[in-house]
C-alpha positions in Angstrom: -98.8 -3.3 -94.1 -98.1 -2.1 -90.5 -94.5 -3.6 -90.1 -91.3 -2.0 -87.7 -88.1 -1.7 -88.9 -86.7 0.8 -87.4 -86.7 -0.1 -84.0 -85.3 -3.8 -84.5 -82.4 -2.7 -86.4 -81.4 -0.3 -83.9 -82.1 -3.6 -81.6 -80.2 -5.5 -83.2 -77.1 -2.6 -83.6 -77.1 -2.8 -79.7 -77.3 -6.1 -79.0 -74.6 -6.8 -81.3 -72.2 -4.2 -79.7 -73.2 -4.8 -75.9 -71.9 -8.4 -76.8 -69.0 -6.8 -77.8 -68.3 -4.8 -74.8 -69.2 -7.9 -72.6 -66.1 -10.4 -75.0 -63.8 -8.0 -75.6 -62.1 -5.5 -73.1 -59.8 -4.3 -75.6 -60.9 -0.6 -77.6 -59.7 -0.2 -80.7 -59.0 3.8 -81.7 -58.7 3.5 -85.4 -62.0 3.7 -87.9 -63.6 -0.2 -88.2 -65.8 -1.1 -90.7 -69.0 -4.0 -89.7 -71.7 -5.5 -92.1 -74.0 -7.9 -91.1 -77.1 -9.8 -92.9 -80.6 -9.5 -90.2 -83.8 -11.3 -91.0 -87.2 -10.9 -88.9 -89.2 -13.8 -89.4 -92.6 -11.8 -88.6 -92.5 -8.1 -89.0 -94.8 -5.8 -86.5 -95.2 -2.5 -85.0 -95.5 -3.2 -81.1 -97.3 -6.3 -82.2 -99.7 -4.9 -84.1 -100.2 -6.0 -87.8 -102.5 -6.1 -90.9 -103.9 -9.4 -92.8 -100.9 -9.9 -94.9 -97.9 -11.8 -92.7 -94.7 -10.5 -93.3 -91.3 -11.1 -93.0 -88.0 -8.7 -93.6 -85.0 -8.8 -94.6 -82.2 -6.0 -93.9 -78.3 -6.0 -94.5 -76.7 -3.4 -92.3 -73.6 -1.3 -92.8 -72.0 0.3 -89.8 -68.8 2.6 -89.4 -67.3 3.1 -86.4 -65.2 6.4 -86.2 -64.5 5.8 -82.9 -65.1 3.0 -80.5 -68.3 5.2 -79.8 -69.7 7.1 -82.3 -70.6 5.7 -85.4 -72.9 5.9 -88.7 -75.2 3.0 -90.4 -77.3 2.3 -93.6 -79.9 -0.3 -93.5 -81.7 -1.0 -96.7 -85.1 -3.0 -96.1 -86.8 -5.9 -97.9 -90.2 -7.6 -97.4 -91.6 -10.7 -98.2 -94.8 -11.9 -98.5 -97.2 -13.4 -100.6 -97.8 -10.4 -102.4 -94.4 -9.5 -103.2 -91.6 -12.4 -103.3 -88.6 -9.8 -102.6 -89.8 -5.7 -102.6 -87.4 -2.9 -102.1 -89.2 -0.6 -98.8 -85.9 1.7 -98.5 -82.8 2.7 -96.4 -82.9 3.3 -93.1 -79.8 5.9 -91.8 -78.6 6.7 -88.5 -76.4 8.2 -86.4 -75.4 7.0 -83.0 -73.3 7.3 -79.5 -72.8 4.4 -77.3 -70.9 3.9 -74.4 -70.4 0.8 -72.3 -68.7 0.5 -68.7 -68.4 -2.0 -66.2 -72.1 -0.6 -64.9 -73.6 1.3 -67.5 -74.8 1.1 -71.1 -75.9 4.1 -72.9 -76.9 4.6 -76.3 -77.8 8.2 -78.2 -79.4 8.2 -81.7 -80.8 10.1 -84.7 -82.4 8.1 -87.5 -83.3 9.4 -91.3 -85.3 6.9 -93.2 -85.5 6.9 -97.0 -88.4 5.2 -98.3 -89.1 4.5 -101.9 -92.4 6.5 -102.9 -95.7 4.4 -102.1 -94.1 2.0 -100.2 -96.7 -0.2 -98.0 -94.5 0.3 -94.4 -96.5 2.1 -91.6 -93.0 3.6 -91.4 -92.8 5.8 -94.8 -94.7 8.5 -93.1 -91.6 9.2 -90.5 -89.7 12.2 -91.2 -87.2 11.4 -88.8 -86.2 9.9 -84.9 -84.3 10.3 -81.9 -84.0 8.3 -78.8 -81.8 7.4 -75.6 -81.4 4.7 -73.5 -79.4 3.7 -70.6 -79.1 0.5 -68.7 -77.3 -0.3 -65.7 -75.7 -3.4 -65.4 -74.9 -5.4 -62.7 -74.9 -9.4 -62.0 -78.5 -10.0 -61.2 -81.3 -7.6 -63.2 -80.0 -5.2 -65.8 -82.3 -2.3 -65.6 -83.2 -0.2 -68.9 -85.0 3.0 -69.6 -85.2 5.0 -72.6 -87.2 7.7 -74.3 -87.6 8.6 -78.1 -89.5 11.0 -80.2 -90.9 10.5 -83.7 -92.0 13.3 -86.1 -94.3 13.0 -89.4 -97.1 14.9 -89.6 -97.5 15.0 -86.2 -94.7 14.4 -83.1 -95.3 11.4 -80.9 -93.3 10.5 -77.3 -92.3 7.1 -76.2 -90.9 5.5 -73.2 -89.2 1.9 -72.8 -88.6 0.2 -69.5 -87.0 -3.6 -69.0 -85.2 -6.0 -66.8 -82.7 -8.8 -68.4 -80.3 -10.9 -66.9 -76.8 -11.4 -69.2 -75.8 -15.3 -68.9 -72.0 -15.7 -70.4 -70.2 -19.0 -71.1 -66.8 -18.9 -72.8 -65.5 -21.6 -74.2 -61.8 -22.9 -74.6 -61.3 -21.9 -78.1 -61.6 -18.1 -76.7 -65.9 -18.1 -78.4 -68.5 -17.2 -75.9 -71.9 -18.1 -75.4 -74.4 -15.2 -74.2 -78.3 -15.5 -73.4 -80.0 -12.4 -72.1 -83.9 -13.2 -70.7 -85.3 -9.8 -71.3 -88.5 -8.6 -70.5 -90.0 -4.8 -72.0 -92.5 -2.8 -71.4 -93.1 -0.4 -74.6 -95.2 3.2 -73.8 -96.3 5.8 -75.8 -99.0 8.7 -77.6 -101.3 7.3 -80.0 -103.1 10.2 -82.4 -106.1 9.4 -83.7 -109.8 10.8 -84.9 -113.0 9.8 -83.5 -116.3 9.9 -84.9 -119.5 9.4 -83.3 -122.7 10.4 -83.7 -124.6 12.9 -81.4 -127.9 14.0 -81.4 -128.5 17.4 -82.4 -131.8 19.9 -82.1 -135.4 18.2 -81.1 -137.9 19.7 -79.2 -140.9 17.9 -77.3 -142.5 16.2 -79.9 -139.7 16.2 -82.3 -136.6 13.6 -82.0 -134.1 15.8 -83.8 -131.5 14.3 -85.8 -128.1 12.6 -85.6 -124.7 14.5 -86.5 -121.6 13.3 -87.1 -119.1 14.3 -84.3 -115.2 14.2 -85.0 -112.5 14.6 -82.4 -108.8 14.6 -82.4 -107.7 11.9 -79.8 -103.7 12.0 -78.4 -103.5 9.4 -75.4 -100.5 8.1 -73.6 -101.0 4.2 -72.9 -99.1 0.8 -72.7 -98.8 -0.3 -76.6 -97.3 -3.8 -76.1 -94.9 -6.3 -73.1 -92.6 -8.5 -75.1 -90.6 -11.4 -73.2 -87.4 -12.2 -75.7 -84.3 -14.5 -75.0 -81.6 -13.1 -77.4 -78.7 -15.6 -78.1 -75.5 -14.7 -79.5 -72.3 -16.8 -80.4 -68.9 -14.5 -80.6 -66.2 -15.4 -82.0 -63.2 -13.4 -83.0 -65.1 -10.6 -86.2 -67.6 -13.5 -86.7 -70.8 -12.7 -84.1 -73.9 -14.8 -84.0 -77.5 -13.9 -83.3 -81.0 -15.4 -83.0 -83.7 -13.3 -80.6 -87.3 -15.8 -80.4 -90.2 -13.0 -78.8 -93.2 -13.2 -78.1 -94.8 -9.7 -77.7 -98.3 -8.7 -77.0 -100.2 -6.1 -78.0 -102.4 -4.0 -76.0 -104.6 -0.6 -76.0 -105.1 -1.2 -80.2 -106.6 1.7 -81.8 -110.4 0.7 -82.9 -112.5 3.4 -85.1 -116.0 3.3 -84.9 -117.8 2.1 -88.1 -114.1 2.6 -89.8 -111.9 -1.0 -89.3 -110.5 -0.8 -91.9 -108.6 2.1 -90.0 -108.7 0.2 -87.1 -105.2 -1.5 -85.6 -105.2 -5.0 -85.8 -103.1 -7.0 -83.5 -102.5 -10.3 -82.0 -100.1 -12.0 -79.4 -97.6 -13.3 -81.5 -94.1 -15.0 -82.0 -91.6 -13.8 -83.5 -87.6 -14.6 -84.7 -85.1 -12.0 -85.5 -81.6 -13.9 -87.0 -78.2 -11.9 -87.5 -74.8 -12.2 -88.4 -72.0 -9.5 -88.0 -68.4 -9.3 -89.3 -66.0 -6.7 -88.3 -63.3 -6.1 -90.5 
């Protein structure tokens, strides 16, 4: 089950507190405590899945020692119709943000704990790190960032978008916030290819075929996704539901092996949250 889980929690951490640096100009300086409830309707590695359809379900518990630095523990459930509700792990993480009137910047170091033989692509990750930095203004919000993975083997990968923040507030102090966001998602993919070569052979005689196998490590485009993240604040209570539509691209294929090779398709997807901060 190639599935990501990872990377939308730590989506979902940001957008959540983005909104709350866009509502609420006040900083509070004592510890605060957050929970919320996520759900991902369909889940995928840079849109790249296996035959069995998946959804996930994490809850998420953040705490916030400052109004910048702060800890979190995500445990992670899957559905599908091979398990009706199956424990994958906990996902841990450290992080820094920091919001101003023009930037947005967020640090992070992630530990995940899976259970033993757990199905997610994921259980093989040791550990990750990442940055990103937007820079907001009133017409494109521009965002870069960088993170590096390490299992068996370390892989680099970049992320560039554009999104424009659309806020309505409403009399009884809530506010409305739509962000059209479109990414561009980059990075190594590791691999081994086989082939066959011909070896040997003289005039008269053909020779003979020879397995060949390589170690592959290529930079390219894994996926664009177009989201429209909605979110509804209200006092503690905040509000989320992200439709995407992400499509894949430069999927792995191994010759004479697919059951090795990525599978992927352009698909839609729906990530729903709910936050309280106490």
């Amino acid at each position: 089950m190639k599935t990501i889980v990872t990377s939308t929690a730590l989506a979902i951490l940001a957008l959540f507190n983005i909104a709350h640096a866009q509502t609420d100009s006040t900083q509070k300086t004592k510890p605060q405590f957050k929970l919320s409830l996520n759900y991902n309707s369909n889940l995928n590695y840079y849109g790249r899945t296996d035959s069995i359809k998946s959804s996930g379900f994490f809850p998420m518990a953040e705490l916030w020692f400052t109004p910048h630095i702060y800890i979190s523990a995500a445990p992670v459930f899957v559905h599908n119709q091979l398990s009706a509700f199956d424990y994958a792990g906990t996902i841990t993480t450290l992080g820094y943000q920091y919001t101003t009137d023009k930037w947005f910047t967020s640090v992070y170091a992630t530990k995940p704990f899976y259970k033993p033989n757990t199905q997610l692509v994921q259980s093989a990750l040791k550990a990750q790190s990442g940055i990103t930095v937007s820079y907001l203004n009133n017409i494109l919000n521009l965002t870069g960032g960088g993170e590096v993975k390490w299992s068996d083997k370390t892989d680099f990968g970049i992320t560039a978008g554009v999104d424009h923040i659309i806020r309505l507030k409403n009399k009884s102090n809530s506010v409305f916030l739509f962000d059209p966001s479109i990414y561009v998602y980059a990075g190594t993919q590791q691999f081994t290819n086989t082939y066959y070569k011909k070896k040997g052979g003289i005039i008269l005689l053909p020779g003979r075929n020879v397995q060949v196998s390589e170690k592959v490590n290529e930079f390219a485009i894994l996926a664009y996704e177009v989201s429209l993240p909605i979110l509804f604040v209200k006092g503690p209570i905040q509000l989320q539901a992200t439709p995407s539509y992400i499509m894949p691209k430069n999927l792995i294929t191994i010759q004479g092996q697919p059951n090795m090779s990525e599978k992927g398709t352009d698909m839609l997807y729906t990530t729903l949250g709910i936050k309280y901060s106490f």
